[in-house]
matplotlib code that plots the C-alpha trace (Angstrom):
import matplotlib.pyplot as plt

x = [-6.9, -10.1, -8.7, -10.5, -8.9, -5.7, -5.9, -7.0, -3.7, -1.8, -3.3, -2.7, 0.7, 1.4, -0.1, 1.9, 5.0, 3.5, 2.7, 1.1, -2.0, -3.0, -5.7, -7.7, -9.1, -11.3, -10.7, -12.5, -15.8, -13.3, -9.8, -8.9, -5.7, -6.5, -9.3, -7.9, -5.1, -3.2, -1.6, 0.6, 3.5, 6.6, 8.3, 11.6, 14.1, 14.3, 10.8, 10.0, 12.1, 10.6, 7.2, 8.6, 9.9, 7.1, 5.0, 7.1, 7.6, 4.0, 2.3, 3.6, 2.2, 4.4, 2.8, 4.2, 6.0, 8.0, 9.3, 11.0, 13.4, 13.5, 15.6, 13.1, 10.3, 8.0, 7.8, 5.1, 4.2, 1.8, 0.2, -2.1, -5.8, -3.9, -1.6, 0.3, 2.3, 4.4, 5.5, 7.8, 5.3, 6.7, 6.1, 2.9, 1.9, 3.0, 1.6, -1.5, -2.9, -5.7, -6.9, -5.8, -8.4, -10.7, -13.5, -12.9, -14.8, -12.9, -12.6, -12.8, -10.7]
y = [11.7, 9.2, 6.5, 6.8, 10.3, 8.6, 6.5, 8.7, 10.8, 7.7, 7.0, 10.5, 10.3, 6.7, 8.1, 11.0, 8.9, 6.9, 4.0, 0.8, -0.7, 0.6, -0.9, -0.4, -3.3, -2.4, -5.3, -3.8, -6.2, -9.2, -8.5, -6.9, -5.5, -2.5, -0.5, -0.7, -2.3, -0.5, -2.5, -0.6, -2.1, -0.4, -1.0, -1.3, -1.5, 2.4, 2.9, 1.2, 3.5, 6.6, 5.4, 4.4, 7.8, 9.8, 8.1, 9.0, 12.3, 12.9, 10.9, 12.5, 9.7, 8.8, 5.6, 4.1, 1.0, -0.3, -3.5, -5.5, -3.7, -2.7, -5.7, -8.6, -7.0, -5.9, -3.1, -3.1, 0.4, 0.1, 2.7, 1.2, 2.0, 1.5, -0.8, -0.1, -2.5, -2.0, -4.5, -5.2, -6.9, -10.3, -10.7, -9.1, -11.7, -14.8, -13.5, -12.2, -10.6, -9.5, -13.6, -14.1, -11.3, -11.3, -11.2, -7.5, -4.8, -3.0, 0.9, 3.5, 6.6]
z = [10.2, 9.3, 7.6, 4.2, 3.9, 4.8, 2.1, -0.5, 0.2, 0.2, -3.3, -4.4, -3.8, -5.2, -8.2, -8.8, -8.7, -11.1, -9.1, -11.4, -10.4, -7.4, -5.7, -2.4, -0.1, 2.8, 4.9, 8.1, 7.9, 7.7, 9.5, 13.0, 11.3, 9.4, 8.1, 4.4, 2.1, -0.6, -3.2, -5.6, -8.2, -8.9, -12.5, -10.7, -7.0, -7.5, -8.0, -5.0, -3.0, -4.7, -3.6, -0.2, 0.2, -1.4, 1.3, 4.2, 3.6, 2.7, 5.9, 9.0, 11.6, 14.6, 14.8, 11.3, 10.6, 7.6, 7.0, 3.8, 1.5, -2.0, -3.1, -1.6, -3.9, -1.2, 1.3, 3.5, 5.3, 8.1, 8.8, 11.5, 10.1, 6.4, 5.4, 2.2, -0.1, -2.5, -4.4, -7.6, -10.4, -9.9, -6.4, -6.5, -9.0, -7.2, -3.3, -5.1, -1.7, -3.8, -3.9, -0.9, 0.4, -2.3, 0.4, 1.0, -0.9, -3.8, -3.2, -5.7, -5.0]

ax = plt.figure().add_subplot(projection="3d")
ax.plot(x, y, z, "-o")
ax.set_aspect("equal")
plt.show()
């Protein structure tokens, strides 16, 4: 799966689970990690397992990784070409990875 198409089904499903904020980063002109960043804030713990789980069962891709847990705030899901986070609002707002990499382009899905 290209990685743009990856992300748009990512979004798609963050979205349906009515996922806050989401926003897209292609970092692949200035990072070696990933083609694109999703950022995406959850209202609540439970919410951020819903998205967690949405994502997993939506992406099939053997090659996933997840770190962090509900209760720190922030799960990270990498998905090697796409790297989603999901964050709580509060610590979204003080790592404010979208700063941090305000270099990369904005994508509109």
């Amino acid at each position: 799966m290209e990685s743009l198409d990856l992300c748009k089904k990512i979004v798609s499903v963050l979205d349906e689970k009515k996922g806050s904020d989401i926003i897209v980063l292609d970092i692949s002109e200035i990072s070696v990690l990933s083609d694109y960043f999703v950022l995406v804030s959850a209202d609540n713990v439970r919410q951020l397992d819903a998205l967690k789980d949405a994502l997993e069962e939506a992406v099939h891709l053997d090659n996933r990784k997840a770190e962090g847990e509900s209760s720190s705030g922030w799960i990270l899901l990498d998905y090697k070409d796409v790297i989603v986070h999901l964050f709580d609002k509060e610590t979204r707002s003080f790592y404010n990875l979208e700063k941090i990499w305000s270099d990369a382009k904005r994508v509109e899905l």
